[in-house]
C-alpha distance (Angstrom), angle and dihedral (degrees) to the residues before:
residue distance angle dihedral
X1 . . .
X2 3.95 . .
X3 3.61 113.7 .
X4 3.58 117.5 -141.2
X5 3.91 125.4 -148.2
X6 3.81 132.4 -154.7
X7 4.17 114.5 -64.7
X8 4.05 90.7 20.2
X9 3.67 113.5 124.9
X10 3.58 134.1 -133.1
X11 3.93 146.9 178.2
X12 3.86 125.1 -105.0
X13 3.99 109.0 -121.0
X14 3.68 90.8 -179.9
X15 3.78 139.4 50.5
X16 3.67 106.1 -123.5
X17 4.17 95.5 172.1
X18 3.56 144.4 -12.8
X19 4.04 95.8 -80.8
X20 3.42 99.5 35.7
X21 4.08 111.4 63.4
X22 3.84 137.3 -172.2
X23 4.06 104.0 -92.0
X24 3.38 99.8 37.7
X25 3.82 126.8 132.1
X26 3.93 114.6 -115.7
X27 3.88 134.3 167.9
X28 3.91 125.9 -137.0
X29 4.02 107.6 -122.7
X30 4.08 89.1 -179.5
X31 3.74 138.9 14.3
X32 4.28 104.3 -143.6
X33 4.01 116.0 -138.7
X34 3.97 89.2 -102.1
X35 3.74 80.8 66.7
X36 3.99 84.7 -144.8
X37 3.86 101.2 85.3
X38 3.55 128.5 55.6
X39 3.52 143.3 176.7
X40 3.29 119.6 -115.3
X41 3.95 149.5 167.5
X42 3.66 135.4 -152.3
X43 4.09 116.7 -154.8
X44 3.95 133.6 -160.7
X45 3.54 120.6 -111.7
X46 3.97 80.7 -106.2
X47 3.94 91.6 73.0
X48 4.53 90.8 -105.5
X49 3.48 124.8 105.8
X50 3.41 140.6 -94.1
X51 3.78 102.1 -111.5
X52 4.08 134.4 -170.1
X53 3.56 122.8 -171.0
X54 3.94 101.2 -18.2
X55 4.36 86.1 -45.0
X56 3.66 123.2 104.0
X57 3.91 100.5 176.9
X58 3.90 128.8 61.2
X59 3.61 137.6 -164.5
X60 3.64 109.9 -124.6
X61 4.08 138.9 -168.0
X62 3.44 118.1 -121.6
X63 4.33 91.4 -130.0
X64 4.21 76.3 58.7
X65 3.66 97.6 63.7
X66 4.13 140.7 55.3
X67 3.65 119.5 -152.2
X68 3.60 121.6 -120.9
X69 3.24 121.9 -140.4
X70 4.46 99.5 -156.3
């Protein structure tokens, strides 16, 4: 399994809400102590974020995401 650090990117395999859709392009901001869920952040080719319902980060499991390698 490929470990990602802070600042890689990654693509969504999963849905997780209406504005934020399975093939999207995201960036971990922090790696949690279970190593297996980060926080992370997807932004619009504008330079804002991706928001849903007033929150613009999301914690995220590891089997939800695939590394990128950019």
């Amino acid at each position: 399994m490929i470990k990602l650090n802070q600042y890689d990117s990654f693509e969504l395999l999963v849905d997780i809400n209406p504005n934020i859709q399975k093939g999207m392009i995201g960036v971990v901001l922090e790696i949690y102590d279970s190593l297996d869920d980060y926080e992370v952040e997807f932004i619009k080719s504008d330079g804002t974020n991706f928001d849903y319902n007033g929150e613009c980060t999301f914690t995220l499991n590891r089997k939800d995401i695939k590394p990128l390698k950019l």
